[in-house]
PDBQT receptor file of N, H, CA, C and O in Angstrom, charges set to zero:
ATOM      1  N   UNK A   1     111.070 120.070 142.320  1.00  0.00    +0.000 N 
ATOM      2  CA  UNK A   1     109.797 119.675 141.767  1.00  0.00    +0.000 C 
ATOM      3  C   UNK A   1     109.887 119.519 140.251  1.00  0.00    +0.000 C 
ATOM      4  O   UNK A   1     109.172 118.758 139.600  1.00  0.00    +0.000 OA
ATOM      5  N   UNK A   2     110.882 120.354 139.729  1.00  0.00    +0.000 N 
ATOM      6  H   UNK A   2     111.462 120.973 140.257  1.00  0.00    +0.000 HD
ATOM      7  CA  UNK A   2     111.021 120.383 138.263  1.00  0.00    +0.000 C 
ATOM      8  C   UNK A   2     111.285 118.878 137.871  1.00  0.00    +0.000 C 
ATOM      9  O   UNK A   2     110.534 118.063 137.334  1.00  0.00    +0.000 OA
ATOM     10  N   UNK A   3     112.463 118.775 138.266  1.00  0.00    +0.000 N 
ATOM     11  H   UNK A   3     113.073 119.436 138.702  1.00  0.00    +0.000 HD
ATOM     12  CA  UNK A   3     113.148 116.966 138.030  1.00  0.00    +0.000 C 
ATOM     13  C   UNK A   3     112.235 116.350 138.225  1.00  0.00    +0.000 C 
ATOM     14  O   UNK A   3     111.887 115.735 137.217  1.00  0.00    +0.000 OA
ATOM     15  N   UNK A   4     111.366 116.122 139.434  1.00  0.00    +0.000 N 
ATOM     16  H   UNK A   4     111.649 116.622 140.252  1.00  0.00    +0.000 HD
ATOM     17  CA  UNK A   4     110.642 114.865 139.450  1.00  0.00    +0.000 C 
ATOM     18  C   UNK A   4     109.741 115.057 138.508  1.00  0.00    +0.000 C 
ATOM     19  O   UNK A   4     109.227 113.993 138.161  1.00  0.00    +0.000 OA
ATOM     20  N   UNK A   5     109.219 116.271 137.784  1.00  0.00    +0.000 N 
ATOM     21  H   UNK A   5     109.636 117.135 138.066  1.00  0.00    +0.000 HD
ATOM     22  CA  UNK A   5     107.535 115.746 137.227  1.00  0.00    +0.000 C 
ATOM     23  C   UNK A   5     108.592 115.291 135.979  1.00  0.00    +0.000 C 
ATOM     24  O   UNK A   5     108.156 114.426 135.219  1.00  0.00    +0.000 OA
ATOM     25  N   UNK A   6     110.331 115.962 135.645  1.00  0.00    +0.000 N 
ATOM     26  H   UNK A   6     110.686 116.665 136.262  1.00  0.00    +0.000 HD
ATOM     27  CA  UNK A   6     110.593 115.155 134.605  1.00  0.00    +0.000 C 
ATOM     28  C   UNK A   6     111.190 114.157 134.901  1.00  0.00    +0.000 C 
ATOM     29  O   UNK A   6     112.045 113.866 134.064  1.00  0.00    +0.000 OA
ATOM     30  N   UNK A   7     111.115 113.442 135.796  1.00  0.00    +0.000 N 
ATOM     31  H   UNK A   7     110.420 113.679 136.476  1.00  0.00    +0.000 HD
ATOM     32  CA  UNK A   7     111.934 112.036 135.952  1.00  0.00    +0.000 C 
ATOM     33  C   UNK A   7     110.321 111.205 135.514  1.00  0.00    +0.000 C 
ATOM     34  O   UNK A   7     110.166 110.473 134.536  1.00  0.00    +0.000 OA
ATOM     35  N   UNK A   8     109.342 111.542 136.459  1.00  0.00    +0.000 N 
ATOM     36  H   UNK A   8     109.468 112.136 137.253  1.00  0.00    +0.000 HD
ATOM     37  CA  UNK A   8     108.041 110.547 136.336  1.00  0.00    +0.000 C 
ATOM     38  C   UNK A   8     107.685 110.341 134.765  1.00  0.00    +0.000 C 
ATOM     39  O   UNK A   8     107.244 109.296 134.286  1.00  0.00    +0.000 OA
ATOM     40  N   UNK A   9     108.060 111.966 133.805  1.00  0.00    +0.000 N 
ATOM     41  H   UNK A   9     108.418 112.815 134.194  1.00  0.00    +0.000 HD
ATOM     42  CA  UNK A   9     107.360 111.224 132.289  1.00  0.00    +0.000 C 
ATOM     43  C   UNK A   9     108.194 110.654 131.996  1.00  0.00    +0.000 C 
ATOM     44  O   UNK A   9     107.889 109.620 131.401  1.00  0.00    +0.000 OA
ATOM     45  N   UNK A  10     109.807 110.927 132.208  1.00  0.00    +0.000 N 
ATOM     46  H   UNK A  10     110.055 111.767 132.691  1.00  0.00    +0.000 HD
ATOM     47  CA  UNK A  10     110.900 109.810 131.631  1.00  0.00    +0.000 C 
ATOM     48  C   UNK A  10     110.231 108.446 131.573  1.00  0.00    +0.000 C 
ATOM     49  O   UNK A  10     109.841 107.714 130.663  1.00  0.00    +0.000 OA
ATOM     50  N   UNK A  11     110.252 108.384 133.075  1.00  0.00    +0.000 N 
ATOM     51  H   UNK A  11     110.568 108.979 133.814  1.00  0.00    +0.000 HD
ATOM     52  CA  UNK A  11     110.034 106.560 133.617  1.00  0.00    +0.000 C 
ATOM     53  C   UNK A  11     108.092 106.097 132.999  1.00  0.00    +0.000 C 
ATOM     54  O   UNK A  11     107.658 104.979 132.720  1.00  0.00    +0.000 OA
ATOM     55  N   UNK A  12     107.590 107.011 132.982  1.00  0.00    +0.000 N 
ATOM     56  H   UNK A  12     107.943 107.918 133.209  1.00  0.00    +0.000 HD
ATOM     57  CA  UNK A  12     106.202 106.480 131.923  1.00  0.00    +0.000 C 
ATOM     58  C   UNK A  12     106.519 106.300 130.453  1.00  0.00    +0.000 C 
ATOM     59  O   UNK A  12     106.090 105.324 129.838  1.00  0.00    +0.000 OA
ATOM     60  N   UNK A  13     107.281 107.253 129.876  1.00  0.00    +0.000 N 
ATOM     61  H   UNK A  13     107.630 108.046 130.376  1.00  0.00    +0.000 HD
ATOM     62  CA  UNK A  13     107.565 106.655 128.252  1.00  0.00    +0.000 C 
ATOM     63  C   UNK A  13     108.017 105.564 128.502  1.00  0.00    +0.000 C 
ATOM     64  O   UNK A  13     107.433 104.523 128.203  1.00  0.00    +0.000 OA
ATOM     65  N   UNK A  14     109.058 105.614 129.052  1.00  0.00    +0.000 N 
ATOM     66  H   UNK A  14     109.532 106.460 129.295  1.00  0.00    +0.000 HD
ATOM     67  CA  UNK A  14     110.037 103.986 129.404  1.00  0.00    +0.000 C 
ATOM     68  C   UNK A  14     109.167 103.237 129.287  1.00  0.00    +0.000 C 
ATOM     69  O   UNK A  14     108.814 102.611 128.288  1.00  0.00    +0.000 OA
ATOM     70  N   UNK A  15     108.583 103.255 130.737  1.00  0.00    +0.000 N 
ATOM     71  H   UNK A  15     108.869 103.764 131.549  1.00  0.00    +0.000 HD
ATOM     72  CA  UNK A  15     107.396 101.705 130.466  1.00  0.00    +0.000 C 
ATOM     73  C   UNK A  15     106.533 101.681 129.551  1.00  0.00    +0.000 C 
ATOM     74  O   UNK A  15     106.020 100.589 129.308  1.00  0.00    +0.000 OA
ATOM     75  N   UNK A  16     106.105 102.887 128.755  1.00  0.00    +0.000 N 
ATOM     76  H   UNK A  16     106.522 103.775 128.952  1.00  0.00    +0.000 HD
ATOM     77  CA  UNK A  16     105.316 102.398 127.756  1.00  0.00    +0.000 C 
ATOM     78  C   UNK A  16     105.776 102.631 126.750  1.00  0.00    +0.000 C 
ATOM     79  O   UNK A  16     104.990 103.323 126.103  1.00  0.00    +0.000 OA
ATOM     80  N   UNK A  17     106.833 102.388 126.126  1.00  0.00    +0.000 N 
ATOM     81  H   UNK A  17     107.471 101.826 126.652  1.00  0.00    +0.000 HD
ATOM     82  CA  UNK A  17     107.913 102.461 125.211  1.00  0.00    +0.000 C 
ATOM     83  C   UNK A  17     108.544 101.317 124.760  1.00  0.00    +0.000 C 
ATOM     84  O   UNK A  17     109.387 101.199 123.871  1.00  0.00    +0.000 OA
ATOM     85  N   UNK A  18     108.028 100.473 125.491  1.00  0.00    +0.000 N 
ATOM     86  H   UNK A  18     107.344 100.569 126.214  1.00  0.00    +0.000 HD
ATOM     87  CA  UNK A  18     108.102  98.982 124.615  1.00  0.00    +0.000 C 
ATOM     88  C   UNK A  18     107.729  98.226 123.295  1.00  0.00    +0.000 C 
ATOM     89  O   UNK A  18     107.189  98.799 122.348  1.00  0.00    +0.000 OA
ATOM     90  N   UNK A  19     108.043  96.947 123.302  1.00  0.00    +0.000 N 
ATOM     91  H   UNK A  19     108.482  96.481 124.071  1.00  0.00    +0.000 HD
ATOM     92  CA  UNK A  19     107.719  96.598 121.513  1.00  0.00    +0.000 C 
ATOM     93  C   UNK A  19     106.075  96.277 121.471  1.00  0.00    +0.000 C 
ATOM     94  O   UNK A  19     105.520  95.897 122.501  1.00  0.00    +0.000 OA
ATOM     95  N   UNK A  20     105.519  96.405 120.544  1.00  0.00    +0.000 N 
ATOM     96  H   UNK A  20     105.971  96.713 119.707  1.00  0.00    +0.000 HD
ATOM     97  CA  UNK A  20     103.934  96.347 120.522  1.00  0.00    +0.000 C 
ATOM     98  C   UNK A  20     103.699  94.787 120.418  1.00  0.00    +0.000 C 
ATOM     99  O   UNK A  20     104.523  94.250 119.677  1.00  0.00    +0.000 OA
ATOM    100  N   UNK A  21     102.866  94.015 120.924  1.00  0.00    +0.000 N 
ATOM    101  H   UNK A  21     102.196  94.450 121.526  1.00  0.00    +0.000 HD
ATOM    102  CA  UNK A  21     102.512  93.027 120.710  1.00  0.00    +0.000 C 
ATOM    103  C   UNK A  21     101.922  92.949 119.097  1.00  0.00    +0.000 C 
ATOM    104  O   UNK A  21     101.016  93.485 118.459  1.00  0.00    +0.000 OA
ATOM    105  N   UNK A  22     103.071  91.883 118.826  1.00  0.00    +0.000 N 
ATOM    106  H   UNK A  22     103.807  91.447 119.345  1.00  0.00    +0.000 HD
ATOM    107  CA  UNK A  22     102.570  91.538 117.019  1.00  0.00    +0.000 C 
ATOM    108  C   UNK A  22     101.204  91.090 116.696  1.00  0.00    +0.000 C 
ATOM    109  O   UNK A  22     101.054  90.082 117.387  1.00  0.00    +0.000 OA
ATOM    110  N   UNK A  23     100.165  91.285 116.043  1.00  0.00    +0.000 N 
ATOM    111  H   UNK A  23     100.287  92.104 115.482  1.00  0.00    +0.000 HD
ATOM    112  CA  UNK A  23      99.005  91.271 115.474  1.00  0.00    +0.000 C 
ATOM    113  C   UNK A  23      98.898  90.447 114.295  1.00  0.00    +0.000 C 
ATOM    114  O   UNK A  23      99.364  90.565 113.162  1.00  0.00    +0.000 OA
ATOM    115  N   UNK A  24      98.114  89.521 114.886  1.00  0.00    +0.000 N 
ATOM    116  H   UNK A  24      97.736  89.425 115.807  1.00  0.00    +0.000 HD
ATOM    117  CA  UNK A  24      98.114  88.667 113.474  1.00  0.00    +0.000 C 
ATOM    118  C   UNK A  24      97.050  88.563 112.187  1.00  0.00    +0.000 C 
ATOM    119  O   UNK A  24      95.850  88.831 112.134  1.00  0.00    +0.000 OA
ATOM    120  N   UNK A  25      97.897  88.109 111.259  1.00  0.00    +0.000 N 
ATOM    121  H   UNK A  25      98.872  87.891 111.302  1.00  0.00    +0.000 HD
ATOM    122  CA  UNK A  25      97.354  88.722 110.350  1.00  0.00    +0.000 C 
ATOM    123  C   UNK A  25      96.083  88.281 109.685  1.00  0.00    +0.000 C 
ATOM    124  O   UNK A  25      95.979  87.121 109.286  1.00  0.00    +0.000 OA
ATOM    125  N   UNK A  26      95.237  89.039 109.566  1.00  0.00    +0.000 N 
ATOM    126  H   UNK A  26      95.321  89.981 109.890  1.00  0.00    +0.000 HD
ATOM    127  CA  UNK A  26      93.624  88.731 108.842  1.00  0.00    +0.000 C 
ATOM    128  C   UNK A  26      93.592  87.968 107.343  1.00  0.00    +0.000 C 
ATOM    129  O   UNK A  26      94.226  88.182 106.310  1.00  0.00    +0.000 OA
ATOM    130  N   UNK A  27      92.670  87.084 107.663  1.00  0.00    +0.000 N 
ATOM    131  H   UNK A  27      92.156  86.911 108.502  1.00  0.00    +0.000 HD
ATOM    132  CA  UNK A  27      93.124  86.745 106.164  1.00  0.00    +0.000 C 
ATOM    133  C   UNK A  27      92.833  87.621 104.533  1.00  0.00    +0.000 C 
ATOM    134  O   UNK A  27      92.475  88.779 104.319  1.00  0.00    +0.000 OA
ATOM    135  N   UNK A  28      93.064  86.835 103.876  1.00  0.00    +0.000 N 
ATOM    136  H   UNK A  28      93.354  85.895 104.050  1.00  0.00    +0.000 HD
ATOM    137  CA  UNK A  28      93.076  88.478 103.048  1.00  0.00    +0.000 C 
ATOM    138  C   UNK A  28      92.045  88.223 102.354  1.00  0.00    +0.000 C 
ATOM    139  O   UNK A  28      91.652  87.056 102.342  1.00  0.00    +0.000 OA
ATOM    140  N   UNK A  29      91.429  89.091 101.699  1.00  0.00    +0.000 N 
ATOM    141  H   UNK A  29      91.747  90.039 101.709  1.00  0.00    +0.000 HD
ATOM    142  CA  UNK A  29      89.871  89.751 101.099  1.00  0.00    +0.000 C 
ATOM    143  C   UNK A  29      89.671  88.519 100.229  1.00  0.00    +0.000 C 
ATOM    144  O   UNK A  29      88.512  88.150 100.418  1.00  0.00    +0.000 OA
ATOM    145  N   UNK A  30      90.226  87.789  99.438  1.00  0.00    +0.000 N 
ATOM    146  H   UNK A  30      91.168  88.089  99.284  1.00  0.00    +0.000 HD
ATOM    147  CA  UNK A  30      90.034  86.502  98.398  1.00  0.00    +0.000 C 
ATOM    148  C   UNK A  30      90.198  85.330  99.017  1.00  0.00    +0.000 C 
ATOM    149  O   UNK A  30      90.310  84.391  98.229  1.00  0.00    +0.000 OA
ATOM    150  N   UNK A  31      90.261  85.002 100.360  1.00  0.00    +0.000 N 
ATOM    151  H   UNK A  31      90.170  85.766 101.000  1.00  0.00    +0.000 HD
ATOM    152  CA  UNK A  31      90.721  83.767 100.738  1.00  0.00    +0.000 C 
ATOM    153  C   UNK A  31      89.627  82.887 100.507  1.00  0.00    +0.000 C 
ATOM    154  O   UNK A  31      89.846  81.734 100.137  1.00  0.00    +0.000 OA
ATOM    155  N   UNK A  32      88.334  83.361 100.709  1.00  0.00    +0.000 N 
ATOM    156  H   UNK A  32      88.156  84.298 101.010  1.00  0.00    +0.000 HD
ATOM    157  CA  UNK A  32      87.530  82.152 100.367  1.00  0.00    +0.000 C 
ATOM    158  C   UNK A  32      87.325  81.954  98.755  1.00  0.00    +0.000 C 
ATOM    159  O   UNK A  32      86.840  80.909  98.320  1.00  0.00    +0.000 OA
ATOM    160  N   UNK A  33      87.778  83.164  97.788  1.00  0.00    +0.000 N 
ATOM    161  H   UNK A  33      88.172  84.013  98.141  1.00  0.00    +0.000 HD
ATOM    162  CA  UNK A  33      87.490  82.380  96.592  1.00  0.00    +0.000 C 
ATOM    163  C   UNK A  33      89.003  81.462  96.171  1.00  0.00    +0.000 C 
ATOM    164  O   UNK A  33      88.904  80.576  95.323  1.00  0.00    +0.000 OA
ATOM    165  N   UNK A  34      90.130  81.698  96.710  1.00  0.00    +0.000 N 
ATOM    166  H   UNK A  34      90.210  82.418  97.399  1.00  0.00    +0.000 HD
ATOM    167  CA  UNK A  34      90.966  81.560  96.211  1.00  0.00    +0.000 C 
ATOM    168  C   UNK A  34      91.241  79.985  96.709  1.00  0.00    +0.000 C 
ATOM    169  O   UNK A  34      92.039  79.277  96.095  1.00  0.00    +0.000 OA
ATOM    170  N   UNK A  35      90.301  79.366  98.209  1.00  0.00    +0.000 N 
ATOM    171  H   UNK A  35      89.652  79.941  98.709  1.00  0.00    +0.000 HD
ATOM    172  CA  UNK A  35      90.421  78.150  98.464  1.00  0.00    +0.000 C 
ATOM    173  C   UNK A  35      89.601  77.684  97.508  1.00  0.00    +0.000 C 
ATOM    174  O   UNK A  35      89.945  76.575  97.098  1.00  0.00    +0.000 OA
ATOM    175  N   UNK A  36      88.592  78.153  96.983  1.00  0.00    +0.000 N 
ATOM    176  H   UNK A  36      88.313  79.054  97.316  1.00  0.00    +0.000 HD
ATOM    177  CA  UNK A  36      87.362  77.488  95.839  1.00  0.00    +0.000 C 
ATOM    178  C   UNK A  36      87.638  77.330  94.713  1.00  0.00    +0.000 C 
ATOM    179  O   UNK A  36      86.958  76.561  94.034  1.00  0.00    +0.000 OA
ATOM    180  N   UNK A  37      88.818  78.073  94.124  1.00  0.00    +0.000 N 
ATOM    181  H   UNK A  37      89.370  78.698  94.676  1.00  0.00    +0.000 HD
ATOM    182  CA  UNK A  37      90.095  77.545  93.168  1.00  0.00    +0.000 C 
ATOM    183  C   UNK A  37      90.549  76.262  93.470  1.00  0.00    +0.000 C 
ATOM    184  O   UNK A  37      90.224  75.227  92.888  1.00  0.00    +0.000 OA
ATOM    185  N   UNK A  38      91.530  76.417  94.671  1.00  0.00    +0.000 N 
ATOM    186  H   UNK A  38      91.794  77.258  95.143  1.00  0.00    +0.000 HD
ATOM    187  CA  UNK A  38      91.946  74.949  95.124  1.00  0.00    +0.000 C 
ATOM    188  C   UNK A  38      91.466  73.861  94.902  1.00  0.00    +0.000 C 
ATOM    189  O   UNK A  38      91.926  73.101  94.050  1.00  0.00    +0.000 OA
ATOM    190  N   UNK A  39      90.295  73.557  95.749  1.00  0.00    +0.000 N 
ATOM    191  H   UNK A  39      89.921  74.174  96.441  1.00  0.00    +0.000 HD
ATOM    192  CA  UNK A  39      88.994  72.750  96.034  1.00  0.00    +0.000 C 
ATOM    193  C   UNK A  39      88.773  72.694  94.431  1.00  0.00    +0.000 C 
ATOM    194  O   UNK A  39      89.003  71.521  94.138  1.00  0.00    +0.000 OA
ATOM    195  N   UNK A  40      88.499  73.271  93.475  1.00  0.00    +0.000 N 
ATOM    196  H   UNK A  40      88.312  74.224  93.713  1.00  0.00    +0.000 HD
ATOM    197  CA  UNK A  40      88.041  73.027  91.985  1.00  0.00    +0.000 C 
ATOM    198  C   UNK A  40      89.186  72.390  91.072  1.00  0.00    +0.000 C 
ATOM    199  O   UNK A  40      88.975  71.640  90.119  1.00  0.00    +0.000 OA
ATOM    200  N   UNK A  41      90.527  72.847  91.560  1.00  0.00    +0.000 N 
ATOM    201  H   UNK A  41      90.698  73.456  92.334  1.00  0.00    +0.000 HD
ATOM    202  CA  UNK A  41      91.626  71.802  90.944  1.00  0.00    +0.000 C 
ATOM    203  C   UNK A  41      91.284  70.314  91.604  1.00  0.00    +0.000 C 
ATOM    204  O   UNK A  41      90.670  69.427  91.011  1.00  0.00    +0.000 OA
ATOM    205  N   UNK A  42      91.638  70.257  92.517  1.00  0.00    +0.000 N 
ATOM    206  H   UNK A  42      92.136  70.979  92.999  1.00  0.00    +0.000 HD
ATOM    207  CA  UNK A  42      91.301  69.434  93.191  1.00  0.00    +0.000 C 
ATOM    208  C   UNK A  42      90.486  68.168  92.458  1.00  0.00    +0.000 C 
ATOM    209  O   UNK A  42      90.881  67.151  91.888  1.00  0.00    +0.000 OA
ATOM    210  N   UNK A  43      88.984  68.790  92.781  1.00  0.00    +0.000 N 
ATOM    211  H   UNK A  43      88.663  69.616  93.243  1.00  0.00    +0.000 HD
ATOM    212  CA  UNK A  43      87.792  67.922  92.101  1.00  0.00    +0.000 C 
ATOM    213  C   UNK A  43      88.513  67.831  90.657  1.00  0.00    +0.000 C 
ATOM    214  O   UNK A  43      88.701  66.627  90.484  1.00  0.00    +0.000 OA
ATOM    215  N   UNK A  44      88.964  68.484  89.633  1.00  0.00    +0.000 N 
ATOM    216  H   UNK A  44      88.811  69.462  89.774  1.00  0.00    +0.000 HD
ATOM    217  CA  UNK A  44      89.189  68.487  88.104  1.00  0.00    +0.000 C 
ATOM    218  C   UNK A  44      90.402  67.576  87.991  1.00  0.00    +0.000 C 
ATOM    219  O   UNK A  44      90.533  67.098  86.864  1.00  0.00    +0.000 OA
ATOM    220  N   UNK A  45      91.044  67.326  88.616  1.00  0.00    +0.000 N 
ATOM    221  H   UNK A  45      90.937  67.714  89.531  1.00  0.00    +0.000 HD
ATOM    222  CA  UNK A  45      92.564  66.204  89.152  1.00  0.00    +0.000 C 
ATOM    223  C   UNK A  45      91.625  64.655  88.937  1.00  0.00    +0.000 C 
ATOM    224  O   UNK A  45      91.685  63.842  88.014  1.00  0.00    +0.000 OA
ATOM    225  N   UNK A  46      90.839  64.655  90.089  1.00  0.00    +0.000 N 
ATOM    226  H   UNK A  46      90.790  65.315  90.839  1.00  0.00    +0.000 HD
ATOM    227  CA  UNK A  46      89.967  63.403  90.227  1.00  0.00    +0.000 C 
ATOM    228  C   UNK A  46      89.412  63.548  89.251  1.00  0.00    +0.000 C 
ATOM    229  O   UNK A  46      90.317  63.423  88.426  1.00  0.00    +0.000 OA
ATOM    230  N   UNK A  47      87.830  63.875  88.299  1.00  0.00    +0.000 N 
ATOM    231  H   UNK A  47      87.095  63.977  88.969  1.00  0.00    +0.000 HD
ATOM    232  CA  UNK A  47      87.318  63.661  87.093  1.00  0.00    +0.000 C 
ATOM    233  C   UNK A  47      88.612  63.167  86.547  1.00  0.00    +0.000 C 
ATOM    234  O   UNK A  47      88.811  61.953  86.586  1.00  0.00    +0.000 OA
ATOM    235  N   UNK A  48      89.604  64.031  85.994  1.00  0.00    +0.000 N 
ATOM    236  H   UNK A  48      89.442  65.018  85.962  1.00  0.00    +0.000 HD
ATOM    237  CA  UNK A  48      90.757  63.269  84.721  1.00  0.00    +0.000 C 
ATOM    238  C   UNK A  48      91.045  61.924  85.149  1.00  0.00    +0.000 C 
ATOM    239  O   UNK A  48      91.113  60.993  84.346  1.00  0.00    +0.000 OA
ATOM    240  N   UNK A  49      91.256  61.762  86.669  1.00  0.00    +0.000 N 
ATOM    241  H   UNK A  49      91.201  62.518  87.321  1.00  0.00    +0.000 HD
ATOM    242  CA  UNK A  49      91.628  60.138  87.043  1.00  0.00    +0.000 C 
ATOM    243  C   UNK A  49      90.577  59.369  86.276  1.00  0.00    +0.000 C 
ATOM    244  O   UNK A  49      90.689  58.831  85.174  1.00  0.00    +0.000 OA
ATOM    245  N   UNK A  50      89.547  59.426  87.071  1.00  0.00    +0.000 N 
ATOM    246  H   UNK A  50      89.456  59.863  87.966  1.00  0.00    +0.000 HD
ATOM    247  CA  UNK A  50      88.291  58.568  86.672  1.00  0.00    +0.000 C 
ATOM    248  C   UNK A  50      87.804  58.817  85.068  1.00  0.00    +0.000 C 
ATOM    249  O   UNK A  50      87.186  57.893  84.539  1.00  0.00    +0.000 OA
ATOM    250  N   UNK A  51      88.010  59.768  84.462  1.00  0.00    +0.000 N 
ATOM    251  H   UNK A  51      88.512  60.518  84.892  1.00  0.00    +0.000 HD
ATOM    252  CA  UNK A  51      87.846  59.291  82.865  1.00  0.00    +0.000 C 
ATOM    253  C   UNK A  51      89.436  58.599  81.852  1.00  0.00    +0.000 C 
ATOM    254  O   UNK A  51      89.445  58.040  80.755  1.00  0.00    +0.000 OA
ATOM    255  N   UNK A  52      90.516  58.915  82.710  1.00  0.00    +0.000 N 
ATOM    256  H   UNK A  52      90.509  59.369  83.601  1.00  0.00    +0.000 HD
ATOM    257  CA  UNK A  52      91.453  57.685  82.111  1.00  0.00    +0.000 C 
ATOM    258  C   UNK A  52      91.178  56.711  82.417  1.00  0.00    +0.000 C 
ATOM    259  O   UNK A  52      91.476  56.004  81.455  1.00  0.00    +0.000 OA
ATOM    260  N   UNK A  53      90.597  55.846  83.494  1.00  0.00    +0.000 N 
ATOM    261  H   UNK A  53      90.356  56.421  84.275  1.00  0.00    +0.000 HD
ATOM    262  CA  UNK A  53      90.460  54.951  84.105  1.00  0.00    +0.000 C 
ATOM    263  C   UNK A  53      89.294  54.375  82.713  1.00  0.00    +0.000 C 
ATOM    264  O   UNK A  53      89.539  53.598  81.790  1.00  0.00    +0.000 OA
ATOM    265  N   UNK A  54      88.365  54.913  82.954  1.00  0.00    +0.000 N 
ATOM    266  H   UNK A  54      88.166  55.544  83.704  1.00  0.00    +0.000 HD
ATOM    267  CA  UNK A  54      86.981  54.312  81.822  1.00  0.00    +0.000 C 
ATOM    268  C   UNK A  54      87.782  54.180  80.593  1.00  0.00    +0.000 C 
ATOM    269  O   UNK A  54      87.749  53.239  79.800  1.00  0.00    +0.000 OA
ATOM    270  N   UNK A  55      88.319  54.968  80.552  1.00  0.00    +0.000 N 
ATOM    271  H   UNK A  55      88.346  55.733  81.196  1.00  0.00    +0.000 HD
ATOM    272  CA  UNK A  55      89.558  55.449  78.732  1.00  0.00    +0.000 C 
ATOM    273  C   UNK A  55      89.480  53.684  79.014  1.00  0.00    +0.000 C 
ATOM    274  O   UNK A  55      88.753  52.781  78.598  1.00  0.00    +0.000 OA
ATOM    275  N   UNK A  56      90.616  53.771  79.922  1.00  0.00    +0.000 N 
ATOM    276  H   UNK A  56      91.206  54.504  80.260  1.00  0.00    +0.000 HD
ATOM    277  CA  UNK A  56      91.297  52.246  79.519  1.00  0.00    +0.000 C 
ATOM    278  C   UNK A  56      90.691  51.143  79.645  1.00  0.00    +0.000 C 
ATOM    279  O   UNK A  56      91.013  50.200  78.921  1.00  0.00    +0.000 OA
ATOM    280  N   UNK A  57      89.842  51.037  80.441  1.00  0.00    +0.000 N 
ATOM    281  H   UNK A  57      89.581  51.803  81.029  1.00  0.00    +0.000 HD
ATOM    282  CA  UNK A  57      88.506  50.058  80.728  1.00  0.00    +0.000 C 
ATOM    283  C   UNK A  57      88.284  49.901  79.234  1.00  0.00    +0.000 C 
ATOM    284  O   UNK A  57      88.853  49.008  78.606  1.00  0.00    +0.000 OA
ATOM    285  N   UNK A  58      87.389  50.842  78.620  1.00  0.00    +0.000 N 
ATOM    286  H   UNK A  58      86.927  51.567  79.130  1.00  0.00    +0.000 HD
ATOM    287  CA  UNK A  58      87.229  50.680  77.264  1.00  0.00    +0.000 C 
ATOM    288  C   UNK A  58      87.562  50.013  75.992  1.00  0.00    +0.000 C 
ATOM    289  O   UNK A  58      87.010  49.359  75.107  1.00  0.00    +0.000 OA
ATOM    290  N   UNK A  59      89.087  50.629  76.409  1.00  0.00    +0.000 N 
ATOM    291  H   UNK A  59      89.535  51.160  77.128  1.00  0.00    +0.000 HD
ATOM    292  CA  UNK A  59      90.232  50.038  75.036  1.00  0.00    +0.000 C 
ATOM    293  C   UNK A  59      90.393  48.321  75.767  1.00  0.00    +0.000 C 
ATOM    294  O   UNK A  59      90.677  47.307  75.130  1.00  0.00    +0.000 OA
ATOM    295  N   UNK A  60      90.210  48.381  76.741  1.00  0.00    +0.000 N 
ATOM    296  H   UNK A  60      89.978  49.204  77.259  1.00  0.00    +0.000 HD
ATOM    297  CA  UNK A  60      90.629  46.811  76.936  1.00  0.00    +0.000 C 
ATOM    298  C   UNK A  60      89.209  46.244  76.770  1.00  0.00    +0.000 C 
ATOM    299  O   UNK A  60      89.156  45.105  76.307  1.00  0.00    +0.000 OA
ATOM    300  N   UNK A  61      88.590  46.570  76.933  1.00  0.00    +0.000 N 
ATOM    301  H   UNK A  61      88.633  47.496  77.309  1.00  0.00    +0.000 HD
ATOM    302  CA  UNK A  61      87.164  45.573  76.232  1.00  0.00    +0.000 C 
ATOM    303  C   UNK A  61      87.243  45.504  75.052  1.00  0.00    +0.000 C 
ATOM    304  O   UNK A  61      87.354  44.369  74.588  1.00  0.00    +0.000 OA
ATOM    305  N   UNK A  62      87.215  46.811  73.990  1.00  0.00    +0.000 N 
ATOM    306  H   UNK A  62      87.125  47.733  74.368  1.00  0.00    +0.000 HD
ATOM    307  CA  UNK A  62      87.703  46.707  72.746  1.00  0.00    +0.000 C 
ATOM    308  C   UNK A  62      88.619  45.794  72.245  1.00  0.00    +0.000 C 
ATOM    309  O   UNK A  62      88.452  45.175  71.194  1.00  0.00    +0.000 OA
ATOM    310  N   UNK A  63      89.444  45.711  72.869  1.00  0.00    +0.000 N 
ATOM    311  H   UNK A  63      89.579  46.214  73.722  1.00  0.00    +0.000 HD
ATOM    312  CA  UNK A  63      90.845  44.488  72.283  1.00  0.00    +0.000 C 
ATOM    313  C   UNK A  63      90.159  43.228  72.166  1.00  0.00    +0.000 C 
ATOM    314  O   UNK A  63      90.772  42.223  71.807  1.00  0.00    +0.000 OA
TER     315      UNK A  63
């Protein structure tokens, strides 16, 4: 009786002695300001386009 109650916890650690299913990961505490960074380069990329654009519009009317 001894062996078996220790064979049965052997064979229960065993089976539950496996690798843990990996957990994925949460996003992290700044993600929404840190896309609103992005998103603000972004928009500030375009404005500079569109005021070189007028820039040169300008100088060529000027000429």
């Amino acid at each position: 009786m001894k062996h078996a109650l220790t064979i049965l916890v052997s064979v229960g650690l065993i089976a539950c002695g496996g690798e843990p299913e990996p957990q994925p990961q949460p996003d992290h505490i700044w993600k929404s300001q840190t896309d609103m960074i992005e998103r603000a380069g972004d928009v500030e990329g375009m404005i500079n386009e569109s005021t070189a654009e007028q820039r040169r519009q300008l100088e060529s009317q000027a000429q």
